[in-house]
N, C-alpha and C positions, 0 to 999 in steps of 0.2 A: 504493500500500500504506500503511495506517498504522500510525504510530508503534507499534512493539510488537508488532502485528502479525505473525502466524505467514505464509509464504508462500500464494498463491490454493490453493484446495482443484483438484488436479492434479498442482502443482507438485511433485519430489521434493525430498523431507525429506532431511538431514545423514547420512542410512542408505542413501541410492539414487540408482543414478543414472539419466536420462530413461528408458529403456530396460526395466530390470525395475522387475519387479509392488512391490508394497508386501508385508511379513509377514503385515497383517492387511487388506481393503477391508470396510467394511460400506457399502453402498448405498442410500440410500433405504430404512430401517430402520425398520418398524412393528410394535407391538406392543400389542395386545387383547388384552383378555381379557375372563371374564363376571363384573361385577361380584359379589363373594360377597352383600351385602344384596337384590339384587334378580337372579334371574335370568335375566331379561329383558334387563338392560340393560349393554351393555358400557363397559370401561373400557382406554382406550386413553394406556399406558405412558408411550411414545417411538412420535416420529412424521416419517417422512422424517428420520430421519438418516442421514448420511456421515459417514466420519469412517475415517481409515487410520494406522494404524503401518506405519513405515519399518525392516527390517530393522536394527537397530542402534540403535533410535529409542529414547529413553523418552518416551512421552507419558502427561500425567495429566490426571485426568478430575476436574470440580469443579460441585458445583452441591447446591441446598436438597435438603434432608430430603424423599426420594419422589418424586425425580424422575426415578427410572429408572438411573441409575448399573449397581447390580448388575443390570436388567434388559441396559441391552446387553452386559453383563462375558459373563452366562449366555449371550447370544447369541452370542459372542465364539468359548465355550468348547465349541460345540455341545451344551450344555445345554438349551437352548430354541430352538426354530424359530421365527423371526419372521413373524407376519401377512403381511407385505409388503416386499418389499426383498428382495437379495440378500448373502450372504457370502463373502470371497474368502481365500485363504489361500498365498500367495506366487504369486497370478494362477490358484488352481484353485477350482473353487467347492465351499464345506463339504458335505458330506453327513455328519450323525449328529457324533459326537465331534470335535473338534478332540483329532486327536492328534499335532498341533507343538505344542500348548501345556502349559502346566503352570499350575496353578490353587493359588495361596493364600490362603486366605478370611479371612474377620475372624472369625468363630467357631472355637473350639479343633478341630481336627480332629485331633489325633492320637490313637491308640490306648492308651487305658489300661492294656490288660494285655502290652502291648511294652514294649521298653526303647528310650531315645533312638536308640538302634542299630538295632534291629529295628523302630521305626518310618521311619527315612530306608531299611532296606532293604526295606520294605514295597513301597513301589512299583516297583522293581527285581524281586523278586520276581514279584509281581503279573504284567510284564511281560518275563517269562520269560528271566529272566537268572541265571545258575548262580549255587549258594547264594554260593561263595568270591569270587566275581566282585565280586557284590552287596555283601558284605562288604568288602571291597577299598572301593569304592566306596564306601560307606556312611561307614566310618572315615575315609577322605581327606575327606568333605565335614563331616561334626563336628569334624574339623582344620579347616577350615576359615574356620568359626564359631565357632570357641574354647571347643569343645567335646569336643576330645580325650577328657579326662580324665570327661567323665560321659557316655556311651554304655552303661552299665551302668544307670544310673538309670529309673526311672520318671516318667512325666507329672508325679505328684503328690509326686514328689521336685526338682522345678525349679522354677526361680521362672519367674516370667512371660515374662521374657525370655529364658532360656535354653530354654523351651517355643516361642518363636517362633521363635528361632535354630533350636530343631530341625526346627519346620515347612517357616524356609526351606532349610534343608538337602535335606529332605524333596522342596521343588518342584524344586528345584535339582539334584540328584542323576543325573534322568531325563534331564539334558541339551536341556531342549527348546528349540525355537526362537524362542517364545514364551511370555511371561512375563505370567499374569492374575492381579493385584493388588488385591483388595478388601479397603479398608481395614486392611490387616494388620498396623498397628501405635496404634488408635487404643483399643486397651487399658490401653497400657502409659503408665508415668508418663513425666514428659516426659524425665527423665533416659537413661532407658533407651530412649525411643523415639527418641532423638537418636544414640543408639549403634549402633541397629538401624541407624536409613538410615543411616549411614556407611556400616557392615557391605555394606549394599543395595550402598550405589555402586560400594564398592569389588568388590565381585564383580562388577558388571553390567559395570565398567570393564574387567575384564578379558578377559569376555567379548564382551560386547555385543550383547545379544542384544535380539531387540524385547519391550517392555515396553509395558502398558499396565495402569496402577496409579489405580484410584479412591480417594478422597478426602474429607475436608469441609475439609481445613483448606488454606487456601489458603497458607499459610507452606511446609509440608512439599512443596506442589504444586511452586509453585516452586523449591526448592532442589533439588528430585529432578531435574525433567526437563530436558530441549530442547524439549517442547513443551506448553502448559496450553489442555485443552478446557475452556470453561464453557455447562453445559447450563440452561436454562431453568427454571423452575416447571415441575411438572405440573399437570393431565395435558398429553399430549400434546405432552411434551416433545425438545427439538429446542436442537442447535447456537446459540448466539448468541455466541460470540466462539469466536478460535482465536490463542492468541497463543505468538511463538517465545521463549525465555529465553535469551538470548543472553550469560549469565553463563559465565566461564572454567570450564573440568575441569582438574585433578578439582579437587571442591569437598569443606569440611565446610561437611554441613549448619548449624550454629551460625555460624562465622563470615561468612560468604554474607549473612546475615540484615541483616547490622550495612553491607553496602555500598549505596553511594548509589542503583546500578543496580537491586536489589534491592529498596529502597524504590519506587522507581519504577515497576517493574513490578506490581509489589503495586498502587500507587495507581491505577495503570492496569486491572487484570485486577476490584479490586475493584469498580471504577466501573460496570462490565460484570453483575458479581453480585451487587453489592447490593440491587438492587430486587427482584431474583429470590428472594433469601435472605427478604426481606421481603414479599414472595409467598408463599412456601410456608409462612412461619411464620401468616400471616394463614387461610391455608387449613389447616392445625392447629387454630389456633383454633376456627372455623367447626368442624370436625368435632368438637371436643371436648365442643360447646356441647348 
């Protein structure tokens, strides 16, 4: 094994043991589609990946600009059926909706004409849970997130971060077993986004629930997880490192940063994605031209 290195792809992760399934399996995971400039000609995603969340697990996922990230998230989420490959979801295979999972986007999803309240009861609702219940429910997770006191308010009465806090509220609420992360805090300034992943940890810590949270910045990857995917250039992108963080819990995200192990792993993971990141910026280029 090397240095840094995440355990052989089989092996169970810090969440399982020999015996049971993983939260999430993706299998040899393909994904085309018809190029929109030319009809004829397709264009393929992600290609043969694997890749598994361990009940309990956070893994983060890193790699250049269009290399399929949100595509496997959507795979994840039964958003999207992949070309080729298969999905497993605590050893059953996905059919339509992943409904163990709960889905936080990097774009605003929440309802403008709810209130912070009535949008984390929204999906409660939704999923046919009595109004008072939901309620219940809704209030305890805006406690939470430190948002007691503005449950009253509207979207365009919150700043940015108490707009994300509601979102996570929001995924968080539903209880689910699984946790899908797209870029959820790469809006926010860093002050605040620093406060969020705390927020993050600390709830996941309590919980522990499988996690699988995309990325660019490779700082927040490793502070969050137990374990950092780095995927390839596209197209046709695919697995090229899988490393474990083997840094203490619970952590702040900010001070983590400043230890020697953490340095290290960075120097490590970046060595893996640099060329890649300079990959896809090159192919940017080329398309802009």
């Amino acid at each position: 094994m090397a240095w840094g290195a995440a355990p052989r792809s089989g092996a169970p992760g810090p969440g399982r043991a020999m015996s049971e399934a993983p939260a999430l399996a993706l299998a040899q995971v393909s994904c085309t589609f018809v190029d929109k400039n030319d009809p004829k000609a397709r264009y393929t995603a992600v290609r043969d990946v694997s890749l598994t969340v361990d009940a309990g697990e956070f893994v983060s996922v890193v790699g250049p600009t269009g290399c399929g990230k949100s595509t496997l998230l959507n795979v994840a989420a039964g958003l999207l059926e992949p070309s080729t490959g298969t999905v497993q979801v605590f050893g059953r295979p996905l059919a339509g909706l992943n409904r163990r999972a709960g889905y936080m986007f990097q774009a605003e999803g929440l309802m403008p004409w709810r209130t912070a309240l009535g949008n984390v009861m929204a999906g409660l609702e939704f999923r046919g849970t009595p109004g008072a219940e939901a309620r219940v429910l809704a209030e305890d997770w805006l406690r939470r997130v430190g948002l007691a006191a503005f449950g009253a308010r509207y979207p365009h009465q919150l700043s940015g971060g108490m707009r994300k806090r509601t979102a996570l509220a929001q995924t968080l609420a539903l209880d689910p077993d699984i946790i899908l992360m797209d870029e959820p805090f790469s809006a926010l300034d860093i002050q605040t986004r620093q406060l969020m992943e705390n927020e993050l940890l600390a709830l996941w810590q309590a919980k522990k629930k499988a996690v699988l949270f995309i990325t660019h910045d490779l700082d927040e990857a490793i502070a969050l997880a137990d374990r950092v995917v780095v995927l390839s250039a596209g197209p046709a992108s695919h697995p090229i490192g899988d490393f474990a963080v083997d840094l203490p819990r619970p952590r702040d995200v900010a001070e983590v940063k400043t230890t020697p192990r953490f340095v290290a792993l960075h120097a490590a993971i970046w060595a893996v994605l640099r060329a890649e990141v300079l990959a896809g910026y090159a192919q940017q280029l080329e398309q802009a031209s």
